[in-house]
C-alpha positions as CSV (number, residue, x, y, z in Angstrom):
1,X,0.0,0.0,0.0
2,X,1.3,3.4,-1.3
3,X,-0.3,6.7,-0.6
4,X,0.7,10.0,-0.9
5,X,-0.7,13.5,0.4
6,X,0.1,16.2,-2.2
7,X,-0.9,20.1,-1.7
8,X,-2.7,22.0,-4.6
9,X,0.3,23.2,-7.2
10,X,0.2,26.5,-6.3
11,X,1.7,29.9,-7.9
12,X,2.9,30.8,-11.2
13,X,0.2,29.4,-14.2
14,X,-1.0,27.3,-11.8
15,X,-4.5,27.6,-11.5
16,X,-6.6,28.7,-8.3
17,X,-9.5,26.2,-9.2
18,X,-9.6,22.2,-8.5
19,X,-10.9,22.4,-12.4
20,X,-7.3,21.4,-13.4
21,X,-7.3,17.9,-11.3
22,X,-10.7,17.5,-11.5
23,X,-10.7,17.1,-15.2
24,X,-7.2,15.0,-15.1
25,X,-9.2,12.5,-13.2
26,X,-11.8,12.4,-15.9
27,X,-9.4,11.0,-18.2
28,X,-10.4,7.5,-18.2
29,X,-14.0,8.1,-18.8
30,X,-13.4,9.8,-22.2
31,X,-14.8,7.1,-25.5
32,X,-16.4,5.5,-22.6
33,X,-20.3,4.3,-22.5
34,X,-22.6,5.9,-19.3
35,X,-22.4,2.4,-17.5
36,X,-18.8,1.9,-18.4
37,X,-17.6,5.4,-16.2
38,X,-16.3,5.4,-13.2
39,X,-18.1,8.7,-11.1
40,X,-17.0,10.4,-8.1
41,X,-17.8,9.6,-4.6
42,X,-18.1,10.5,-1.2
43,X,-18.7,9.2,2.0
44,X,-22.6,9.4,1.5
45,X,-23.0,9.8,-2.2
46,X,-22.1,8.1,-5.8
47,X,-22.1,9.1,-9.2
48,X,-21.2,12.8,-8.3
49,X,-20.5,15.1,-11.4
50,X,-17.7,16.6,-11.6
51,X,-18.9,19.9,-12.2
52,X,-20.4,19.5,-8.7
53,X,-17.0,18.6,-7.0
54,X,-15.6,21.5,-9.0
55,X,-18.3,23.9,-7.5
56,X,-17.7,22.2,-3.6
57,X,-14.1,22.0,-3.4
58,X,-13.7,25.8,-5.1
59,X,-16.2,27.3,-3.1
60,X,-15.6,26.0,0.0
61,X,-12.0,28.6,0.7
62,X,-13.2,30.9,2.9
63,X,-10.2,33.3,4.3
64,X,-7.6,31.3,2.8
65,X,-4.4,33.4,1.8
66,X,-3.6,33.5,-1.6
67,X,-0.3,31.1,-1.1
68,X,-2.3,28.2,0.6
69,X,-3.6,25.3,-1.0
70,X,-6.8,24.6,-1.8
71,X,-7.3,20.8,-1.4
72,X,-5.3,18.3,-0.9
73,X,-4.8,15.1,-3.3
74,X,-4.4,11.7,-1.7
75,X,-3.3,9.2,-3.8
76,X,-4.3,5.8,-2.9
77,X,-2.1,2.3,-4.4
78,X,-2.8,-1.0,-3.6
79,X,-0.3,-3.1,-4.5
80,X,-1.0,-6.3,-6.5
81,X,-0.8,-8.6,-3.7
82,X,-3.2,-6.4,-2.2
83,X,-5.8,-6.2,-4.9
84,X,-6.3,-9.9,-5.4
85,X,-7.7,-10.0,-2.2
86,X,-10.7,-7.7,-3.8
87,X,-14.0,-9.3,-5.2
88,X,-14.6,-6.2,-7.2
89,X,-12.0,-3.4,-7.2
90,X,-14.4,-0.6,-7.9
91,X,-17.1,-1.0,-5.1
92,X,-14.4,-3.0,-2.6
93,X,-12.3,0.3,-3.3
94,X,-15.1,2.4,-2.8
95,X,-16.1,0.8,1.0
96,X,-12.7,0.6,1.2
97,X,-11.9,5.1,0.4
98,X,-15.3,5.7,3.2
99,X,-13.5,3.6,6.1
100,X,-9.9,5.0,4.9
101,X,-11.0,8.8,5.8
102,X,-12.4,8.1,9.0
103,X,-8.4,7.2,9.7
104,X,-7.7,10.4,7.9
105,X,-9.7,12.3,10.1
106,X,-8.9,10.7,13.4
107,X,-5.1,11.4,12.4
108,X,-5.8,15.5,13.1
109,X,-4.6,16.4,16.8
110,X,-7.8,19.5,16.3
111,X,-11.0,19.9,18.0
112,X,-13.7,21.5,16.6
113,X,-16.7,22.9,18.7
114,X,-14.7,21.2,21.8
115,X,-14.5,17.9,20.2
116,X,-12.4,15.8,17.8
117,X,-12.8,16.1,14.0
118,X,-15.2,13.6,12.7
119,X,-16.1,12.2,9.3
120,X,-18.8,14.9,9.1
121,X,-16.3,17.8,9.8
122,X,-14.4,17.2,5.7
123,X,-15.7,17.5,2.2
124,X,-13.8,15.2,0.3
125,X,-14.6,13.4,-3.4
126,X,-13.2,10.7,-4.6
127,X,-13.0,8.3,-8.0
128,X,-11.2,4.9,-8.9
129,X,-8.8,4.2,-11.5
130,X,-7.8,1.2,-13.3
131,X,-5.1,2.4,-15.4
132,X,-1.7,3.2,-14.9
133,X,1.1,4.5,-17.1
134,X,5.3,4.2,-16.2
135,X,6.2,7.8,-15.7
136,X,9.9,8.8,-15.9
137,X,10.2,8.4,-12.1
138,X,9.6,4.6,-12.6
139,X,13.0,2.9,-12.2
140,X,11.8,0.6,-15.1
141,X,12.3,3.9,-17.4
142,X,15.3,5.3,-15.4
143,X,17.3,1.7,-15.9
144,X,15.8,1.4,-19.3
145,X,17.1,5.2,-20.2
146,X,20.8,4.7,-21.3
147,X,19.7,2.2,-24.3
148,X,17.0,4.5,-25.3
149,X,19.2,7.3,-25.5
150,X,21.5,5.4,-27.6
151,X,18.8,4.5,-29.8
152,X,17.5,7.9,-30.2
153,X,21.1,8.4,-31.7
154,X,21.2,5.9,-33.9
155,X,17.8,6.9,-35.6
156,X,19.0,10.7,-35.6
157,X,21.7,9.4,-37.4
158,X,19.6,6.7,-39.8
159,X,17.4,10.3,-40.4
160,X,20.5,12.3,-41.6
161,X,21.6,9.4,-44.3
162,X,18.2,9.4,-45.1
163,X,18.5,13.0,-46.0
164,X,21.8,13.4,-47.4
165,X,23.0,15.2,-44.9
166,X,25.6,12.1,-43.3
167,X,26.9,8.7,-44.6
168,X,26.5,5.4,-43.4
169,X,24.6,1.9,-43.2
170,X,21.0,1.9,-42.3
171,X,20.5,-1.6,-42.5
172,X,23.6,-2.3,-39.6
173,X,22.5,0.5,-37.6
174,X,18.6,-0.9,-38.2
175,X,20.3,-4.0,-36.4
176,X,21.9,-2.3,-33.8
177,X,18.5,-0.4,-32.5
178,X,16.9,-4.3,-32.4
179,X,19.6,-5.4,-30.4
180,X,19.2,-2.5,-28.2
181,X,15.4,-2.9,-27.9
182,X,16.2,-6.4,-27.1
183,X,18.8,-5.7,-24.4
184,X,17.2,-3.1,-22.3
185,X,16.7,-4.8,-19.2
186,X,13.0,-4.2,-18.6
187,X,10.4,-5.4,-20.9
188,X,6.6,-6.0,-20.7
189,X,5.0,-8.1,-23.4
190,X,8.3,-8.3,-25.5
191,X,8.7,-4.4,-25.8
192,X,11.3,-2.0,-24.1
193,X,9.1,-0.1,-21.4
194,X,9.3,3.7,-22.1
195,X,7.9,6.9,-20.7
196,X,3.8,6.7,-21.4
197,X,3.4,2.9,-21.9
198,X,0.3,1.6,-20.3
199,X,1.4,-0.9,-17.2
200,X,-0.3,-4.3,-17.7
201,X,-2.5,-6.4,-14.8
202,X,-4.9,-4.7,-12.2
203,X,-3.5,-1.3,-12.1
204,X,-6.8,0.2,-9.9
205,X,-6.2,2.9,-7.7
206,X,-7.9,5.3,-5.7
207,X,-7.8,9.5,-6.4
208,X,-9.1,11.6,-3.0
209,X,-9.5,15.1,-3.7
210,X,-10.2,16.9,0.1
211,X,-10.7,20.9,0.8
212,X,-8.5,22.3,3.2
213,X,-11.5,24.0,4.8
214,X,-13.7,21.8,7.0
215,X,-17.1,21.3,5.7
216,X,-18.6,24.4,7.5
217,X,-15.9,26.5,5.6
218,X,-14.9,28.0,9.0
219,X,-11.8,26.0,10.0
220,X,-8.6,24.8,8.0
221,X,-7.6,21.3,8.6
222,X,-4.3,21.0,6.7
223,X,-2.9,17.1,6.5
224,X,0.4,19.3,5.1
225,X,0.9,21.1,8.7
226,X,4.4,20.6,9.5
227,X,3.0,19.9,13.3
228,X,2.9,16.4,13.4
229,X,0.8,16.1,16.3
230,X,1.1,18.8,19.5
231,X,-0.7,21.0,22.0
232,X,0.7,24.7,22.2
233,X,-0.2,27.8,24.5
234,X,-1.9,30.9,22.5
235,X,-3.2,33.6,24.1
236,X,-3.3,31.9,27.4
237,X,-5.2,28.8,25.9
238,X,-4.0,25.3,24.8
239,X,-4.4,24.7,21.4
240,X,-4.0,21.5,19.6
241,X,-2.9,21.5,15.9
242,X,-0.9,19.1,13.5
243,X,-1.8,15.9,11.0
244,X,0.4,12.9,12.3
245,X,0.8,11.1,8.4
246,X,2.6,8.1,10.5
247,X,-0.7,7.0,12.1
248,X,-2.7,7.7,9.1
249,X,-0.5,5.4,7.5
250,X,-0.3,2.8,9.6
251,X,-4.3,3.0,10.3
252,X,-4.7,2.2,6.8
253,X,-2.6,-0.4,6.1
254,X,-4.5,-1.8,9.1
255,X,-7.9,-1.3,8.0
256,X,-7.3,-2.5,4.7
257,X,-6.1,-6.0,6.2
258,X,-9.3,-5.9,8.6
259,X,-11.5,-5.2,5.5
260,X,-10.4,-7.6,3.4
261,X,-8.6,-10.3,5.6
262,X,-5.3,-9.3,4.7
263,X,-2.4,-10.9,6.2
264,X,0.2,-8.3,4.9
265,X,4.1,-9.1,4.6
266,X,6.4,-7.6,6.6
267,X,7.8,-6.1,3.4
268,X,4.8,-4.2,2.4
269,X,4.3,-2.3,5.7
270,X,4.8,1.0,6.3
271,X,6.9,0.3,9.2
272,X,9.5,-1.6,7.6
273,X,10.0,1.1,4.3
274,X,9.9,3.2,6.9
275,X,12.8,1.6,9.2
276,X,14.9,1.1,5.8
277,X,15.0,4.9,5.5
278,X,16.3,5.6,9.0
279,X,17.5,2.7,10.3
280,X,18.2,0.0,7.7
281,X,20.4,-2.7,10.2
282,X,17.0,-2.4,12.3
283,X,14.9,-3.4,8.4
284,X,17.6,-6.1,7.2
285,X,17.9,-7.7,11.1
286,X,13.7,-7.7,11.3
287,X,14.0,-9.0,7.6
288,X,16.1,-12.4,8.4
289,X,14.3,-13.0,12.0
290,X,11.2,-13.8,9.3
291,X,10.0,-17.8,9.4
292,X,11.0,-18.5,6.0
293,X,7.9,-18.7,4.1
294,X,7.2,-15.2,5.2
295,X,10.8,-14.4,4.2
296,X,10.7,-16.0,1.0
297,X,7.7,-13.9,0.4
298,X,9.4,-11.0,1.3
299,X,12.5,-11.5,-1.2
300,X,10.3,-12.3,-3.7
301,X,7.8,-8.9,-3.1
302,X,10.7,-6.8,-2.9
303,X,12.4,-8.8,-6.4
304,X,9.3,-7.5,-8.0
305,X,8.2,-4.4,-7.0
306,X,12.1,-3.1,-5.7
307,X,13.7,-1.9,-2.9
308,X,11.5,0.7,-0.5
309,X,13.8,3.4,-1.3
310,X,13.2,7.0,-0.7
311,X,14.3,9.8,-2.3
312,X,16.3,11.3,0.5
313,X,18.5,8.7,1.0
314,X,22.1,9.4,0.6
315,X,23.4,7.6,-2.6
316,X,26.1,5.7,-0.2
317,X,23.9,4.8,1.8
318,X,21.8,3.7,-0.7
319,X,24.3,1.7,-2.2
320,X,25.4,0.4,1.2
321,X,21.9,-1.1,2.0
322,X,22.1,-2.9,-1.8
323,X,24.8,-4.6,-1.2
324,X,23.4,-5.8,2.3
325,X,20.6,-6.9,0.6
326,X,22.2,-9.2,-2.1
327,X,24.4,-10.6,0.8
328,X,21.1,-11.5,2.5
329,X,19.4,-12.7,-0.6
330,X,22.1,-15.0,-1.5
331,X,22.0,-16.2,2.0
332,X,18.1,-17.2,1.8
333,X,18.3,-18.6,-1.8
334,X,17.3,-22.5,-0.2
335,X,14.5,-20.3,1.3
336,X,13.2,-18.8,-1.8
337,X,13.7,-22.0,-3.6
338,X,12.0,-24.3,-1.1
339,X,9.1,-21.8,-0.9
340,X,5.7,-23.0,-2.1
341,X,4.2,-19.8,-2.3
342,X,2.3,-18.5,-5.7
343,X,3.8,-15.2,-6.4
């Protein structure tokens, strides 16, 4: 389970309006029958237009200053091991998105009226997606990149024989881009993936767009607050502020395995990705203590869907934790091989 909380892009052409996102998300629907779209949601309604979130989300930012975000997107990704536990990924998704922001809410350390935010207390919409494309973040792309640049050369140079404007031989360097399309070490259904391609299997996902005001449009409930959770003294009167993302997180992954019966990996928690950035001798001891079906599983999820590497992490360090890594997997190799379980 990924998710992400990302503010509103704010400043220079961005615009002021959710209209932007809101029609991104739309994207799938387009060439697509009535009963074949998939329509926004929220905790009480479905099949919300999105001119009707437009209208909510953009008029619901009373006194907000003009560098403050709007909304708030929360990005939602099960991962594959998670979604076969699903009957039907657009309604189990759906109960699934209700029951996830009543963790969201119960991760603010605010009152409101003298009591804690509630479900009631946000206006949030959200939709399901079933599609996913490999951006140029993907390390598929990024490890893919040096043979498609030295394609891209070879067929600027193919184009200026072509031409007259260079000599040489088409048909070898016709060869060479085949062997480089063949040698690019990730593929998916016999072709080099690239920037745009569509990913293959169930790629559903789950898109939260949630105002910043509360649903009353009096108070501003900011899951971006650099507060994680604290009480502080203004004017004489303890206040309570911040959004503690750790418990979100963790609330999720554990009311996704209570929803759906999900006995999650200790590769695929939070916890763990989490003790790789900061501590990684705390991830890789935690990792071998595993009985060694559930390690086997775990060198096999992490084989497939790579390391949980963040972006800060020092490239040394980085590097460090790899090598680590293939020490350990080399170590558990009768593990793997023994293991009986279906990946």
């Amino acid at each position: 389970m990924y998710i992400t909380i990302t503010p509103q892009k704010m400043g220079g052409n961005f615009s002021k309006s959710s209209a932007d996102f809101v029609g991104y998300l739309e994207k799938e629907n387009q060439g697509l029958e009535q009963q074949d779209m998939e329509h926004f949601f929220n905790q009480y309604g479905d099949e919300i237009s999105a001119e009707e979130v437009i209208k909510e989300i953009d008029g619901n930012t009373a006194k907000l200053e003009k560098h403050e975000p709007r909304f708030y997107s929360i990005t939602v990704s099960p991962s594959k091991y998670e979604l076969r536990k699903l009957q039907n990924s657009s309604e189990d998704l759906k109960r699934y998105t209700r029951e996830l922001m009543k963790d969201y809410v119960a991760s603010f350390n605010r009152e409101i009226k003298g009591r804690p935010v509630n479900i009631d207390d946000i206006k949030y919409y959200a939709k399901i997606e079933h599609q996913r494309t490999f951006k140029g973040i993907d390390f598929q792309v990024k490890e893919n990149q040096p043979f498609a640049t030295k394609i891209l050369q070879l067929k600027t140079e193919i184009r200026n024989v072509q031409e007259g404007r260079a000599e040489g031989n088409i048909k070898r360097m016709k060869k060479q881009i085949a062997k480089l399309e063949r040698q690019a070490p990730h593929q998916q259904n016999g072709k080099r993936i690239v920037q745009g391609m569509q990913k293959d299997g169930n790629q559903s996902h789950i898109h939260i767009i949630v105002s910043r005001k509360d649903a009353s449009n009096r108070f501003s409930l900011s899951p971006g607050s650099k507060y994680r959770a604290s009480d502080v003294k203004l004017n004489g009167e303890t206040v309570k502020r911040g959004f503690d993302r750790d418990k979100f997180f963790e609330r999720a992954e554990k009311t996704f395995d209570k929803t759906f019966g999900y006995k999650r990996n200790f590769a695929e928690t939070y916890k763990a990705r989490k003790d790789f950035v900061k501590n990684p001798n705390l991830y890789f001891a935690a990792l071998m203590k595993l009985p060694a079906n559930e390690k086997a599983l775990a060198f096999k999820m992490i084989a497939k869907t790579g390391l949980p590497i963040a972006p800060n992490i020092p490239v040394s360090q980085t590097q460090i934790a790899l090598r680590i890594l293939k020490r350990l997997r080399r170590g558990a190799e009768i593990a793997i091989k023994s293991s009986s379980i279906g990946i």
